[in-house]
N, C-alpha and C positions, 0 to 999 in steps of 0.2 A: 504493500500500500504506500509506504514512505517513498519509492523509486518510483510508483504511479506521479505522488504528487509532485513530485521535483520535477520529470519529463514535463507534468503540465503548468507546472511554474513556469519553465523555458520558454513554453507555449506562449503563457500570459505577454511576454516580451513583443511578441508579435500581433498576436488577436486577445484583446482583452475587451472589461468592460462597455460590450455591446449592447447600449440599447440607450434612445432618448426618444421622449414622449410623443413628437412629432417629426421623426425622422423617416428620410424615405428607404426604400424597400433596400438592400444591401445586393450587393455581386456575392455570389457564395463561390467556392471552390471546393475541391472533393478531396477530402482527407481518408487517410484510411490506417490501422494501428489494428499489431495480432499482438498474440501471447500465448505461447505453450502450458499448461500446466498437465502436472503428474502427479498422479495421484499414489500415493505409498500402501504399503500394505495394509489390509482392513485389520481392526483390531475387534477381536469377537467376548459377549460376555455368555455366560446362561444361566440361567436359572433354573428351577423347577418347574415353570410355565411359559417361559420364552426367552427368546436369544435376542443381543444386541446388538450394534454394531456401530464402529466410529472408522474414522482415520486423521491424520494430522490435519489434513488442507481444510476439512472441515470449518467451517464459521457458519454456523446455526444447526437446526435440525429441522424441516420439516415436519411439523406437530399437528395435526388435525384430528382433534378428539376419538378416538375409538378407530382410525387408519395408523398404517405402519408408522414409526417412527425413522426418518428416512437423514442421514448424515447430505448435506449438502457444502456447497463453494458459492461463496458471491464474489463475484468483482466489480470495482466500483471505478468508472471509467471520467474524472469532469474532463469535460470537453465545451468549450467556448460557448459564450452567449450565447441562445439562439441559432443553434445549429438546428438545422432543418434535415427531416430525409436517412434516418437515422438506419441505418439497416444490420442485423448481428446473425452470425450463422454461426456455430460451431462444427468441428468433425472431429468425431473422438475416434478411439483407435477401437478395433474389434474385441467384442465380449469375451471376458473366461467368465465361467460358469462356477458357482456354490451351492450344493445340497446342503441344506439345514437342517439339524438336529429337530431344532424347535423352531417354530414361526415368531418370526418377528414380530415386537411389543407392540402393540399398538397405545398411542399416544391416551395421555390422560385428559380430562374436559377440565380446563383451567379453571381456577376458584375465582369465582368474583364475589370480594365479598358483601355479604347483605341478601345476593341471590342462594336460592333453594339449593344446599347442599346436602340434602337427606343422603343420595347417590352416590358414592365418591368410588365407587368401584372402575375399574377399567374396564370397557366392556366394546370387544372387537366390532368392527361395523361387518355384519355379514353379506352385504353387496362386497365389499370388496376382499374381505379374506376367502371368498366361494366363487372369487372367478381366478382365472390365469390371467386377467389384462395386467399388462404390466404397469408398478406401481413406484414413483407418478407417472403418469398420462403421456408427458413431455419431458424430452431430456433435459431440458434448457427453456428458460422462459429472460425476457430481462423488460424496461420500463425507464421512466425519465423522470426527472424532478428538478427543479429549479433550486438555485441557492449558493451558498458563499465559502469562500474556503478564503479566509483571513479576510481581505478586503475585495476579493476578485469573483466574481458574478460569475457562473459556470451553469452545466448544465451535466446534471448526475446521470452518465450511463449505469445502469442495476443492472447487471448480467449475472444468472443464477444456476448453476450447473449441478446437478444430478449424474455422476458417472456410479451413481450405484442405484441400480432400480429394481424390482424385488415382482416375483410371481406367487402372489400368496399361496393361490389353490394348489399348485408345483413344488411351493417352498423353498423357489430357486433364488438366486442373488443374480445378477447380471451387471457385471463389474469391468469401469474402461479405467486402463488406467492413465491416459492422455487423453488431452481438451484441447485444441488449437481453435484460437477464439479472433473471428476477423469482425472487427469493427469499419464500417463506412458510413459517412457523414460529410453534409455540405456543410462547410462554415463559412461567416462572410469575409471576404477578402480584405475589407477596410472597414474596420468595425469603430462605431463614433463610441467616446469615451464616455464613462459617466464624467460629470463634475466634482471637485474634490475641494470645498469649500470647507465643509464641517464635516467632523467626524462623529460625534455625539449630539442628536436631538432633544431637549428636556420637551414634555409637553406637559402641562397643569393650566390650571385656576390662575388669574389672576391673582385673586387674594395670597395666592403661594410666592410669587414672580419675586418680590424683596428678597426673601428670604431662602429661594435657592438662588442668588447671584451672586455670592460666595464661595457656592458650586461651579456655576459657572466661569469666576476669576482664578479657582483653582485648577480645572481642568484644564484650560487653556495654558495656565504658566507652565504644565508639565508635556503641553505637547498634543493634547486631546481638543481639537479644534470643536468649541461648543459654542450652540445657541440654544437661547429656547423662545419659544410662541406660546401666548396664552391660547385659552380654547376659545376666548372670547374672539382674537383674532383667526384662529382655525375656521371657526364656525363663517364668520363673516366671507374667509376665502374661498369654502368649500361648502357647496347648496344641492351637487349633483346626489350625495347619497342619499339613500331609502331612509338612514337613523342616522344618528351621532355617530353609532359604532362605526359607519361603513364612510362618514366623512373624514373622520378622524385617520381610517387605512388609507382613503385616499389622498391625505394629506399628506401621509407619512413617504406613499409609493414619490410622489410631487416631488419630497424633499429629499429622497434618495435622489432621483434622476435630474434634480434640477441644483441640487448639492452636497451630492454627495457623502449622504448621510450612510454609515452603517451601524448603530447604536442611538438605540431610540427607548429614553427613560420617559416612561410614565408615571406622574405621581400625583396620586389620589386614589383614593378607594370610597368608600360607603360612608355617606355621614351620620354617628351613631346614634344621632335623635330619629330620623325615620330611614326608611329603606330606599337611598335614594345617591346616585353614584356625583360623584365630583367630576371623575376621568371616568370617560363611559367604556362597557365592558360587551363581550359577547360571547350569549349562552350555545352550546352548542344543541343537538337535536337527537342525541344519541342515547338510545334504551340498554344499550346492553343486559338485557334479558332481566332487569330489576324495573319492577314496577314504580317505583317514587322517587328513581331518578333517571328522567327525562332528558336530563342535559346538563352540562357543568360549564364552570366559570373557563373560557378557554382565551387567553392572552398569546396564545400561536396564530389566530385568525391575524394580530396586527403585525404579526412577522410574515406571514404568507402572503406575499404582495405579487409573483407573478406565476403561471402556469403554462403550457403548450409551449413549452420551453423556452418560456421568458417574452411568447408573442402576446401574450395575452395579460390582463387583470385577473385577477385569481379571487372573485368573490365568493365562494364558500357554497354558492347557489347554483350547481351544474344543471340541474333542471330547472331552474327558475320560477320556482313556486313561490319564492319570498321568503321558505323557511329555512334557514342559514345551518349547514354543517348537519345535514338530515341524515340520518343513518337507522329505517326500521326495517322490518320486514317485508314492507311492501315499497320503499320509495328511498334512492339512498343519492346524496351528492357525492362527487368524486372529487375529490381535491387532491392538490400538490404536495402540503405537508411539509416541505421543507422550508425551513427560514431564508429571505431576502436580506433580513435586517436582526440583528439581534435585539431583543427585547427585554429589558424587564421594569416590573413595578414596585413602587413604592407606596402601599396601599396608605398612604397619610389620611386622615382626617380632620386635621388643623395645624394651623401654625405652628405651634410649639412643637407636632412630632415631624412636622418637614425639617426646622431648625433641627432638631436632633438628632438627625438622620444626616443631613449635612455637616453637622460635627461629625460623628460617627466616619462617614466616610473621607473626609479631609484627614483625620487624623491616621488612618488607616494606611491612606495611600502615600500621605508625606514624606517618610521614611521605609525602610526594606524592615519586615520585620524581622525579629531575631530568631537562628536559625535554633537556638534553645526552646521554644516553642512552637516556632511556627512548623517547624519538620519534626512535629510530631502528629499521628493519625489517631485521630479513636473508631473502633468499630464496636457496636453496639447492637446486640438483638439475641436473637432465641429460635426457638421451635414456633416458624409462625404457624403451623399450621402442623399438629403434633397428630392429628389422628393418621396421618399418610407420609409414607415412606420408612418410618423404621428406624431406628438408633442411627444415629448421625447423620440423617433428613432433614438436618435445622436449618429451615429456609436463608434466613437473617442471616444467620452465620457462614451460609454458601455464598452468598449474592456480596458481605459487604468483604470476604475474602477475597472474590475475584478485584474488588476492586483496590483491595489492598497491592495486590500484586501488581495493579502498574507504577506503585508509586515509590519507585528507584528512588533510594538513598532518605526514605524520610523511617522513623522509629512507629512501628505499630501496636497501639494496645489495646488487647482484644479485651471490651465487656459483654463477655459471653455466659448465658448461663448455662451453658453445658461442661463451663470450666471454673463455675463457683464464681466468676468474677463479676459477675451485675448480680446482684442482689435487690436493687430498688433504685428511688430517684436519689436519695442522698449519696452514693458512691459516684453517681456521674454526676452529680453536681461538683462532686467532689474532683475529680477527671476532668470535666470542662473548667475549672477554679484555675487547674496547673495548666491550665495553655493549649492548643492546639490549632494548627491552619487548617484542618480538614475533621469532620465526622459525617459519617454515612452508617448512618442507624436505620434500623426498620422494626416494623411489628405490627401488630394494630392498633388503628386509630380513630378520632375523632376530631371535630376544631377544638378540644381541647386538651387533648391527653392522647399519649403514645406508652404501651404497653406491647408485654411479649407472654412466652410462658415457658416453662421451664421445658427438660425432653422429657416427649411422650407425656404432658401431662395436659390436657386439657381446660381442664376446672381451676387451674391457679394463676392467677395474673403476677406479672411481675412491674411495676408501672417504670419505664423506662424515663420518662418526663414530663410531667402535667401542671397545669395551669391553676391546681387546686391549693397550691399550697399560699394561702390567702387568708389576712385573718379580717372576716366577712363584714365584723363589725363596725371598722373603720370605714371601709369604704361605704357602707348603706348609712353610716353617720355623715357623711360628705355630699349623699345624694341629698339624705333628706332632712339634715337638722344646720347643717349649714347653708343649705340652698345651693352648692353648687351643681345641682344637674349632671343630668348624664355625661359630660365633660368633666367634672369636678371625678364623678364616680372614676371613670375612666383611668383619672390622673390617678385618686387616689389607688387604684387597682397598680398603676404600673407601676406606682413606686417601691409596692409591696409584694410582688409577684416573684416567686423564686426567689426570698432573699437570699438562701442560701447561694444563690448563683452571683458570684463578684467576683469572674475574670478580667474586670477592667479591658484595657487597650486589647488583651491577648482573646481575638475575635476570630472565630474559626468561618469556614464554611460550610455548612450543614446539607447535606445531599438526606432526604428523609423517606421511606415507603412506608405504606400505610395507607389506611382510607380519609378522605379530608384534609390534612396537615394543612393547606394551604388554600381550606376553604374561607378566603376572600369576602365573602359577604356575609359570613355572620354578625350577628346585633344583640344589645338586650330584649329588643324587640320583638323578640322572638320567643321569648315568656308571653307576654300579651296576647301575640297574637297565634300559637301554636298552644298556650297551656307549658306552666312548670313541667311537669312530667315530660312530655314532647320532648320540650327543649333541652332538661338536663338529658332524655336517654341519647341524645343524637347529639349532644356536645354544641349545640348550635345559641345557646342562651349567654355565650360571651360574647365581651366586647371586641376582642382579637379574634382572629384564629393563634393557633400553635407557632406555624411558622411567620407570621406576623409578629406576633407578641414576642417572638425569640430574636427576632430581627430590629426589631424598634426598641429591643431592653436598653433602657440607661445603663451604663457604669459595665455593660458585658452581655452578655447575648452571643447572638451571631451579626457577621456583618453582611450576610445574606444566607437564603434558605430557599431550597428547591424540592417542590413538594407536590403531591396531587390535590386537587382542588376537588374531585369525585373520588370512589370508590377504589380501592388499591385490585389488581388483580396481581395472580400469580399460577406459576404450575407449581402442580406440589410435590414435596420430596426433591430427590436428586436433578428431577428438572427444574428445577425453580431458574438458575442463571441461565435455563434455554430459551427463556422468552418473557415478554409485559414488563413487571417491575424490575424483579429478578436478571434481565439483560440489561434495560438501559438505564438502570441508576449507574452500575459501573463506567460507562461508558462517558459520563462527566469525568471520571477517575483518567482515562482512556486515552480522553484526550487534554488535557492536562500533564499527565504523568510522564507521557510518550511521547506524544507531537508535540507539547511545548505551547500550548495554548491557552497564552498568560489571562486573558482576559474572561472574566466569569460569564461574561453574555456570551463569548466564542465556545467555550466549553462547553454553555448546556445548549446552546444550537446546533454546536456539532454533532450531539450524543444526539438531539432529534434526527439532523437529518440521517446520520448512522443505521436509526432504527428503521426510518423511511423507508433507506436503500433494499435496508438486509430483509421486512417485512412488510407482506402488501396491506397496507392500510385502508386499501378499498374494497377487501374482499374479508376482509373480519372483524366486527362490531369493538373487539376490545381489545385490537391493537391500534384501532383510531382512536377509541379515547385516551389509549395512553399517551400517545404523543400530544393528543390536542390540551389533555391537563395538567401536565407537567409545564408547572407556574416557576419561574424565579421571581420572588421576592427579594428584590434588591437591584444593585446599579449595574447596568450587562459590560457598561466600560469599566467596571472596577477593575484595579492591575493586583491580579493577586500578587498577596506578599508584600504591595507596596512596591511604589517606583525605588528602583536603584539608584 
C-alpha cells in the first residue's frame, strides 16, 4: 500500500487536484497500471464442526451471515480526479484443487446491539451449502469512491480479489495462486487546480465569532491557513439547498473548490434549554433491523461533498425522494462515503465552553508534548459480548490489541479484565490521571456510561467510565434555588463530573466503541418529555453525551473523542477485528501509527474511507451506518502531539 501511495504521489506532480465548479469539460488521456500478486500457502484450522481457512495477502474476510467464510485481497488503487472510463480485468493462474475434511464455517449474523439477539447460533444458509455453484459468484468485483489522501483529491480504485472460492455441496477449495490485475482509465491531461487559500474552515454562530478568533490567530501563526464564516453569512450566501443541512454542504463543497479548504470545524451543537441545533446536523435514514432507531446523528454527510468520481454533488439522495441517507428494505440511497474534506465538531453550546475548548486546544498544540506521557497507550475493555466465542473471545481486548500493534515505539497498558487489571472507573481514572496520547477502549454503552464484563460472565458489569459520579445535590441547588437554569445546572454538573479525573494538560485521544458514546443531541429535556425512567434507561436524560463531556472537561479530559453516535455493532468472538467496530476503530491506530498521519481529522477520514474501500456500504445496512456515525468530537486540524 505505502509503494501504491508514493507511485501516486509522483503522479500528483503531474495530474493533480482536478476539479472547479464551472470548468469546462477536460482532454482525458488513457493511463493504464498492473500488478502481480501471489498468493502463499492456505493456512487450515478444524474443528469438531468445521474447517477454516486464511492466508497472509488476506485483508478482510468475506462474512455474510450463515455463507462461507471466504479469506479475500483488496487493493486500493487512487488515481487522479475525475478519471473517467475506468475499466479492471484480472487473470489469475489455473486452479489446484482441496478436498475438505469438514465444510467450511459459515459466517456469524453480527450483533447489533439493542436488536433481537435471542438466536446467536451459526446456522449454515442451505441454498448455498446444497449447491456446487461456486462460492463467491465472482472472482473479482472492484468500485470507486471519491476522497483525499493528505491534501490531494483522488479517486479510490477498490479492487477485490477472491483466488480462493469454495464448492460447498463438493467441499472442494478452488485455489489461484497468482492475480495479475490490469487497470485502465482516462484521466484528464490538464487538470485545473483547486485553490489553496485556506486550509482550515471554522463555521459557527455569530454569537461564537469573538471568541474562537484566538483560534483562528493561533492557527495561522503555526502555519494552518484559517478562516471562519458565520452561519449568519452562510445562510445569506447559500438559498439553493432543501435545509440548512444541505446549505451548509454546499457551502462547505464552495469553499473547498473556491479555497481551498481541506478541514472544516464545526462548532455548535444542541442548545440545552430546548431541542434545537446552533450548527445544523443530519439525520440519517437507516433501520438496521432495530425498531426505535430510525436514523443517527451523521456528521460524514458534511464531509461527502463529491461522487461519480468527483463529476458530481454527492447529496445523500440517489433517488430523490427528499429523504437523505435512506437505507430500508424496500428503498435504499447509494452514496460515496468517502471524505472530500475532513471534518469535525465541537458540539458547544455557549460561550464559555467555545472559550474552553479554544484554550484547551491552543495549549495542546503550542508545544510537542512530552514523550513521558504522550507515548504512552491505554487499552481498555473486556468480554463484550461473553455469551459467544469461548475463553479468550474478548471482543474489546481483540479489536483494541490490533490497534495496539500499529503503534511503533509508544508503551502499552492493557486495562483488561481478563488480566485482573480494570476492575472499575476508579483504576482508569487513575491510568488516565498518569498521562497518555492515545486510548481506545470499548464495551457497552450509553450517552452516558461505558461499561464491559468480565470473561464468560454475563450478569456482571464492570463500568469502565460514566458520567455518574456526580454529587446531584449541588447541581439541582444551582438549577433551582439559585436560579441559575439549565446553564447554571450544566456549569454546575461540569465542574463536578469525574472529579476524580485531573490529568491537566496531559490530554489523550480517545478512539471509543460502544452504542451512543457520541450521541450529540442529548438534553435534560428528555426527562420531560420521554419520562425519568425512558431517559435514565437509554442514558439520554444528560446534558453531554460521554464523549462530549470527556472532551469539553476543564483541567483534563480528552482533547478529542471518536465515537458512535447510534448503536455499536460487532461480530462476535474471534471475528470481532473482521469487520463494523471491531475493524475500523483500529484503523484510526492504522493510520496514525504507520502512515504518519499527524492530523486527527486525517486519521479518522482515513480509517472511513479505509472501510469504504475494503467494505460495500451499499449493499449492507450496518456497515453504512458504521461509517456514517462514527462522529469526531473535536478539531480535525488538531496536530497530534502538538506542533514541533
Amino acid at each position: 500500500m505505502k509503494k501504491l501511495l508514493a507511485v501516486f504521489l509522483l503522479g500528483v506532480l503531474l495530474a493533480s487536484g482536478l476539479v472547479a465548479s464551472n470548468a469546462s469539460r477536460p482532454e482525458y488521456i488513457v493511463e493504464k497500471q498492473t500488478e502481480t500478486i501471489g498468493v502463499s500457502e492456505l493456512q487450515y484450522t478444524v474443528n469438531d464442526t468445521y474447517s477454516s481457512i486464511t492466508f497472509a495477502e488476506s485483508t478482510s474476510y468475506l462474512m455474510k451471515a450463515g455463507a462461507p467464510v471466504i479469506p479475500r485481497i483488496t487493493r486500493i488503487y487512487p488515481l487522479p480526479f475525475q478519471s473517467q472510463n475506468i475499466q479492471v480485468s484480472v487473470d489469475f493462474s489455473s486452479p489446484s484443487t482441496v478436498v475438505l475434511d469438514k465444510s467450511l464455517r459459515p459466517a456469524p449474523k453480527p450483533i447489533i446491539e439493542g436488536a433481537d439477539t435471542a438466536e446467536t447460533s451459526v446456522i449454515p444458509s442451505e441454498t448455498i451449502y446444497q449447491s456446487s455453484q461456486l462460492y463467491p459468484r465472482d472472482s473479482y468485483s472492484y468500485s470507486t469512491s471519491t476522497g483525499l489522501i493528505g491534501k490531494h483529491h483522488v479517486v479510490f480504485l477498490s479492487v477485490t480479489l477472491y483466488p480462493v472460492r469454495y464448492s460447498p455441496l463438493d467441499n472442494v477449495l478452488f485455489i489461484r495462486k497468482e492475480c495479475a490485475i490490469t487497470v485502465t482509465y482516462e484521466a484528464p491531461m490538464q487538470p485545473l487546480l483547486f485553490a489553496d487559500e485556506y486550509d482550515l474552515l471554522v463555521i459557527a454562530p455569530a454569537e461564537f465569532e469573538a471568541a474562537l478568533q484566538p483560534l483562528v490567530d493561533h492557527k495561522n501563526s503555526f502555519g494552518m491557513n484559517t478562516t471562519i464564516v458565520t452561519l449568519e453569512t452562510l445562510y445569506s450566501q447559500m438559498t439553493e439547498g432543501r435545509d440548512d443541512a444541505e446549505n451548509l454542504k454546499l457551502y462547505i463543497k464552495k469553499a473547498l473548490e473556491d479555497q481551498g479548504v481541506t478541514y472544516v470545524l464545526l462548532v455548535g451543537g444542541m442548545k440545552p434549554e430546548k431541542e434545537q441545533w446552533i450548527v445544523p446536523v443530519r439525520y440519517t435514514n437507516n433501520h438496521v433491523g432495530v425498531d426505535y432507531e430510525l436514523g443517527v446523528l451523521s456528521d460524514l454527510y458534511f464531509a461527502d461533498i463529491y461522487k461519480d468520481n468527483g463529476t458530481a454533488f454527492e447529496d445523500w439522495d440517489s433517488n430523490g425522494n427528499g429523504i437523505f441517507a435512506e437505507y430500508t428494505s424496500t428503498k435504499k440511497d447509494i452514496i460515496d462515503g468517502s471524505p472530500d474534506v475532513y471534518v469535525g465538531r465541537l458540539a458547544c453550546s455557549s460561550v464559555k465552553e467555545v472559550q474552553l475548548m479554544v484554550e484547551k486546544i491552543i495549549n495542546y498544540e503550542k508545544s510537542p508534548a512530552a514523550d513521558a506521557w504522550f507515548n504512552r497507550m491505554l487499552l481498555i475493555g473486556g468480554d463484550t459480548y461473553p455469551e459467544e466465542g469461548g475463553v479468550g473471545a474478548y471482543e474489546a481486548e481483540l479489536s483494541t490489541n490490533v490497534s495496539a500493534g500499529y503503534m511503533t515505539g509508544f508503551n502499552i497498558d492493557r486495562l483488561w479484565t481478563s488480566t485482573g487489571t480494570l476492575t472499575g472507573q476508579k483504576g482508569v481514572e487513575q491510568a488516565i490521571n498518569a498521562g497518555a496520547g492515545f486510548i481506545h477502549c470499548a464495551g457497552h454503552a450509553n450517552p452516558s456510561v461505558l461499561v464491559t464484563h468480565p470473561p464468560l460472565n454475563k450478569t456482571k458489569k464492570i463500568t469502565i467510565l460514566g458520567i455518574y459520579n456526580i454529587p446531584p445535590m449541588n447541581a439541582f441547588y444551582a438549577l433551582f434555588y439559585q436560579g441559575r437554569g439549565i446553564a447554571g445546572f450544566i456549569e454546575e454538573l461540569q465542574e463536578r463530573w469525574m472529579p476524580r479525573l485531573k490529568n491537566g494538560e496531559k490530554q489523550p485521544i480517545v478512539v471509543v466503541g460502544g452504542c451512543h458514546n457520541s450521541q450529540f443531541n442529548v438534553t435534560l429535556q428528555n426527562i420531560r418529555a420521554y419520562g425519568f425512567s425512558y431517559a435514565y434507561g437509554y442514558g439520554i436524560h444528560v446534558p453531554k453525551c460521554w464523549s462530549w463531556w470527556l472532551t469539553s472537561k476543564q483541567n483534563g479530559g480528552a482533547i478529542a473523542t471518536i465515537g458512535n453516535t447510534g448503536l455499536g455493532m460487532g461480530n462476535p468472538g474471534f471475528d470481532y477485528p473482521n469487520g463494523l467496530d471491531g475493524w475500523l476503530l483500529p484503523r484510526f491506530f492504522y493510520n496514525y501509527g504507520q502512515l504518519g498521519r499527524n492530523y486527527v481529522g486525517e486519521s479518522h477520514s482515513a480509517a472511513i474511507a479505509d472501510y469504504v474501500n475494503e467494505f460495500d456500504i451499499n449493499t449492507d445496512d450496518a456497515d453504512r451506518q458504521m461509517v456514517e456515525q462514527w462522529a469526531l468530537l473535536g478539531d480535525p486540524s488538531l496536530r497530534i502531539g502538538g506542533y514541533p
